[in-house]
N, C-alpha and C positions, 0 to 999 in steps of 0.2 A: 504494500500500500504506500503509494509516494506520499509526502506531504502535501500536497496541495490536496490528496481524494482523502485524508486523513480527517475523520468527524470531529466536529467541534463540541466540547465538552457541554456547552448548551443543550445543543441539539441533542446528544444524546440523552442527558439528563430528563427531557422534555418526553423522547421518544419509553427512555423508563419508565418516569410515571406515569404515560399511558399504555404501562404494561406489554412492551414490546421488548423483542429480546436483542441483542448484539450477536452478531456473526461472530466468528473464531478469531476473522484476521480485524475486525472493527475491537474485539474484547483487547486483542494483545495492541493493541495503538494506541487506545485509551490507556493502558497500564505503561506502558513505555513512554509514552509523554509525562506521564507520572511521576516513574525514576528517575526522568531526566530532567524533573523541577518545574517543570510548564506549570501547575497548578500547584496555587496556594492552601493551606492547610482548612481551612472552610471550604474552598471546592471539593478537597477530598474526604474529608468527612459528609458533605453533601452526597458525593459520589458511595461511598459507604455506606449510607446510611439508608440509602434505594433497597442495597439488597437485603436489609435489615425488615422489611415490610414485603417481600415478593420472593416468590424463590428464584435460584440461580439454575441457568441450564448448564447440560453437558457441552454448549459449545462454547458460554463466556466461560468454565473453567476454563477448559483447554484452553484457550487464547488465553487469557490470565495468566495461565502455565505457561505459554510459549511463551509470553514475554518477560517473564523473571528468567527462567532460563536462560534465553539469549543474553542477557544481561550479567549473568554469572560470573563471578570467577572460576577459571579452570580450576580445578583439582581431580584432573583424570590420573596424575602420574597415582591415586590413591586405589583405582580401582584394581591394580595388581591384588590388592590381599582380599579382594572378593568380600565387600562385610556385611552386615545388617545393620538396621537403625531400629530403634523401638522410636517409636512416634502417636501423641496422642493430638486429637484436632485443638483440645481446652476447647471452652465454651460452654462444660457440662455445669456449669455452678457451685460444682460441690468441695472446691477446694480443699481437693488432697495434698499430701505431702509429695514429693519428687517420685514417684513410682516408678514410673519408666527411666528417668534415667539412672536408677537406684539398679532397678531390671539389666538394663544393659551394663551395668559393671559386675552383675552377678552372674549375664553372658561371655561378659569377658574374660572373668574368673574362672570358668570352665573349659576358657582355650580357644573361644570364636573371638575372629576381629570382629570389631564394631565399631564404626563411624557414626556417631550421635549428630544429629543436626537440630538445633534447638536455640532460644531465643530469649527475653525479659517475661517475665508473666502479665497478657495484656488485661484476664482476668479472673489471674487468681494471685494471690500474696506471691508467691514463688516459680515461675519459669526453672528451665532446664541451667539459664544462663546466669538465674541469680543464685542458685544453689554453687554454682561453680564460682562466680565472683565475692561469696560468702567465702570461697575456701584460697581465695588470694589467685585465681587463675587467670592469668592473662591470654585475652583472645588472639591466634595470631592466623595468617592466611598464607605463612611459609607453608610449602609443601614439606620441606626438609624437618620440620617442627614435628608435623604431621608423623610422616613418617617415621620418627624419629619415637613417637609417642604410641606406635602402634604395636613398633619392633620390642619395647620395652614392658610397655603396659596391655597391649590389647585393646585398646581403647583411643580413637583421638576426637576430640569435639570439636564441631563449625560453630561459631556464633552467627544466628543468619545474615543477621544486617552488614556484618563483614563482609558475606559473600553475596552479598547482594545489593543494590543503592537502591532499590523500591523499599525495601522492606524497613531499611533507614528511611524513607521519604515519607513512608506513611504512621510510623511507631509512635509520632507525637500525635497525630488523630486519631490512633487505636485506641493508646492509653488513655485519650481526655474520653471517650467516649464509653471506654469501660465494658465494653458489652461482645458478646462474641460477633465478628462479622464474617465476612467470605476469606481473609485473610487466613481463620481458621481453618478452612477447607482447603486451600492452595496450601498452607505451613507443611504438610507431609510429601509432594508433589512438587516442590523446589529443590530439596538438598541436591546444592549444587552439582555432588558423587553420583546422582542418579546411581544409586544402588540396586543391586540386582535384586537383592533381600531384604524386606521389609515386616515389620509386626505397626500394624495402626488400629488404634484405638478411636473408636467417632463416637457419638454423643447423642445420637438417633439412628431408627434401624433406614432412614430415607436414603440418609449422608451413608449410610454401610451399602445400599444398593448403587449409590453413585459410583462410590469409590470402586465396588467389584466390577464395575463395567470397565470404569478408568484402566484396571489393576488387567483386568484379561485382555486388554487391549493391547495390554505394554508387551506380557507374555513374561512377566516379571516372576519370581516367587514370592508369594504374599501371605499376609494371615491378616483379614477385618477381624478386630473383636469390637462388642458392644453389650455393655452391662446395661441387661433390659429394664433397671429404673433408673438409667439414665447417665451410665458409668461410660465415661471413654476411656473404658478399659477395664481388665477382667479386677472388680472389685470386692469378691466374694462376698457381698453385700446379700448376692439375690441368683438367679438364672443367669446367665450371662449367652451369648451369641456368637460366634466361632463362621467367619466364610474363607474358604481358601479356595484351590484350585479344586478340589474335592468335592467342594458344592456347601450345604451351611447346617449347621449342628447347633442345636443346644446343650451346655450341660448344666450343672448343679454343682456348688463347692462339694457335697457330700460325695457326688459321684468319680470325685477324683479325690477324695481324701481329707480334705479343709471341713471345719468346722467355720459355718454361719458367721458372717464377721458384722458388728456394729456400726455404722456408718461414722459414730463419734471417734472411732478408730482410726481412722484412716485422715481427719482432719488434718490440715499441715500448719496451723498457728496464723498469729496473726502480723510474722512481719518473717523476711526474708530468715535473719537470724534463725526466730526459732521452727522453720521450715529445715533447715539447714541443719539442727542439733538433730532432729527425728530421722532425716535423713541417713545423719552420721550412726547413732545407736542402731538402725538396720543393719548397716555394713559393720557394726563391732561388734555385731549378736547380740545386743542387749535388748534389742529391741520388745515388744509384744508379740506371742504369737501370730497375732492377728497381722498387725505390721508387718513383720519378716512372710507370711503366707503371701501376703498380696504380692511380694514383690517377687519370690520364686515364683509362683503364678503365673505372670505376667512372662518372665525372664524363661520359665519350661517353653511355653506357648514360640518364643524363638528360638530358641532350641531346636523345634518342631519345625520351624519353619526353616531352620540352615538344614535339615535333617528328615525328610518330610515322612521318610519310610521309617520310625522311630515311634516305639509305644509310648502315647502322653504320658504316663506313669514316671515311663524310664528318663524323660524330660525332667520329669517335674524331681525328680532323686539326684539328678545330673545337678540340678540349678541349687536343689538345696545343701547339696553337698560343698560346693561352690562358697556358697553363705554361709554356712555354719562352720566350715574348716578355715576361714580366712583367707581363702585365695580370692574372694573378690574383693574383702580392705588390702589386700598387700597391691593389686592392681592397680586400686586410687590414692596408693602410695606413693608407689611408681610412677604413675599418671599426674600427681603432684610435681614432684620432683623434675618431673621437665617442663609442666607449663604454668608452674607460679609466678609471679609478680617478681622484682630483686634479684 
């Protein structure tokens, strides 16, 4: 699309709220003007705030997706170590403690790389990236870092906004507005790694049928979960929902072993800090049952997904073995030690 046949954000805005939809190559124009500053932070909360009241099609993702992508920084030299990401959309309100990425260093601890791609919490106390800037981590977008963190620990994290100038462009009208928007549906569908392997966690079973269309499209390996009162992600709360290439399962914490967990349980505090202490008592064992369950849970389930011909059971004994022998605190050890601050 040249500039001059490039929509103007009026016109589109207009064509919104009379309930019409963007094309693929009109979604990715509009977001690309976007990273590239055209639009002021009122425009783009305006622009935001459209899909807040209307749902979003399968074709403004993809165009959305396309153009954070293009806009990327390379980190292909990463996908030699083949890795997974755990990924949750947020937006489910229920402000837990750091789970997945708690999960993915309890995957790490068992010997799978994992590339985390994660961000500030736009609506919960705690993100991916403020658990990690509670623990002195400095974000960095060397590949040599990276790798360097992988070879070591198992483990290397993206900050998104680093590797991305959208997701910088629009972070200050996320957080003023507070609320989940489409940002949260593109968050698992940007790391810039395009990973082969993936665990996502959505926040309705709609957002779980989008994403399985997205996900069989790619030809990727995948696993949707969805905690069916509302969990984006397997919160042993309730029932939870399981889609992969397989087709889509319910189970029950009892049916894989877990005792019914309280929702008070799983709360992550009311400021980064003590997000960040709950976090830590997972990974030193001290944690609650209940706590420690949710995050082997989560961390089996990729397991499962690096390893797809693997009895869940034998997942879920791999992850907990993982956590309870200290191989996934000696990894954020390790993982420390090379991307702290000083």
């Amino acid at each position: 699309m040249t500039r001059e046949s490039r929509p103007s954000l009026a016109g589109v805005l207009n064509r919104l709220f009379a309930h019409q939809c963007l094309t693929r190559d009109e979604a990715r124009a509009i977001l690309s003007d976007m990273a590239t500053g055209k639009y002021n932070e009122s425009q783009i909360a305006s622009f935001i705030t459209v899909y807040l009241m209307r749902s979003i099609s399968v074709e403004e993702i993809l165009g959305f997706r396309d153009a954070l992508l293009e806009a990327r920084v390379n980190v292909d030299g990463l996908r030699a170590y083949d890795p997974v990401d755990i990924v949750g959309t947020g937006g489910d309100g229920k402000n837990t403690f750091n789970i997945s990425t708690a999960a993915c260093l309890v995957v790490a601890g068992a010997g799978y790389k994992v590339v985390k791609h994660g961000n500030h919490g736009a609506t919960s106390v705690s993100g991916a990236s403020d658990v990690m800037e509670e623990h002195g981590v400095k974000f960095s977008t060397e590949i040599a870092v990276h790798e360097r963190s992988l070879d070591a620990s198992n483990i290397a994290y993206l900050h998104a906004p680093l590797f991305n100038l959208a997701l910088k462009t629009v972070a200050p009208a996320r957080k003023a507005l507070g609320v989940r928007t489409f940002f949260n549906i593109l968050g698992p569908l940007v790391n810039p790694l395009a990973p082969r392997r993936q665990v996502l966690g959505v926040y309705d079973l709609k957002m779980a049928r989008l994403y399985n269309y997205i996900y069989q499209e790619s030809g990727n390996d995948f696993t949707i979960v969805h905690g069916l009162d509302g969990y984006d992600e397997i919160s042993l709360t309730g029932p939870f929902k399981v889609i992969d290439k397989r087709g889509e399962r319910i189970y029950t914490p009892e049916a894989l072993g877990f005792d019914r967990v309280n929702p008070a349980e799983l709360h992550g505090g009311e400021t980064p800090g003590e997000a960040a202490r709950v976090f830590d008592s997972v990974l030193d064992n001290t944690a609650t049952a209940a706590r420690k369950n949710v995050v082997i849970a989560n961390a089996a389930m990729a397991i499962r997904t690096i390893a797809p011909g693997e009895d869940l059971h034998a997942c879920i004994d791999r992850a907990r073995e993982s956590l309870e022998s200290g191989a996934a605190r000696r990894c954020f050890t390790r993982f420390l030690a090379l991307n702290q601050r000083g």
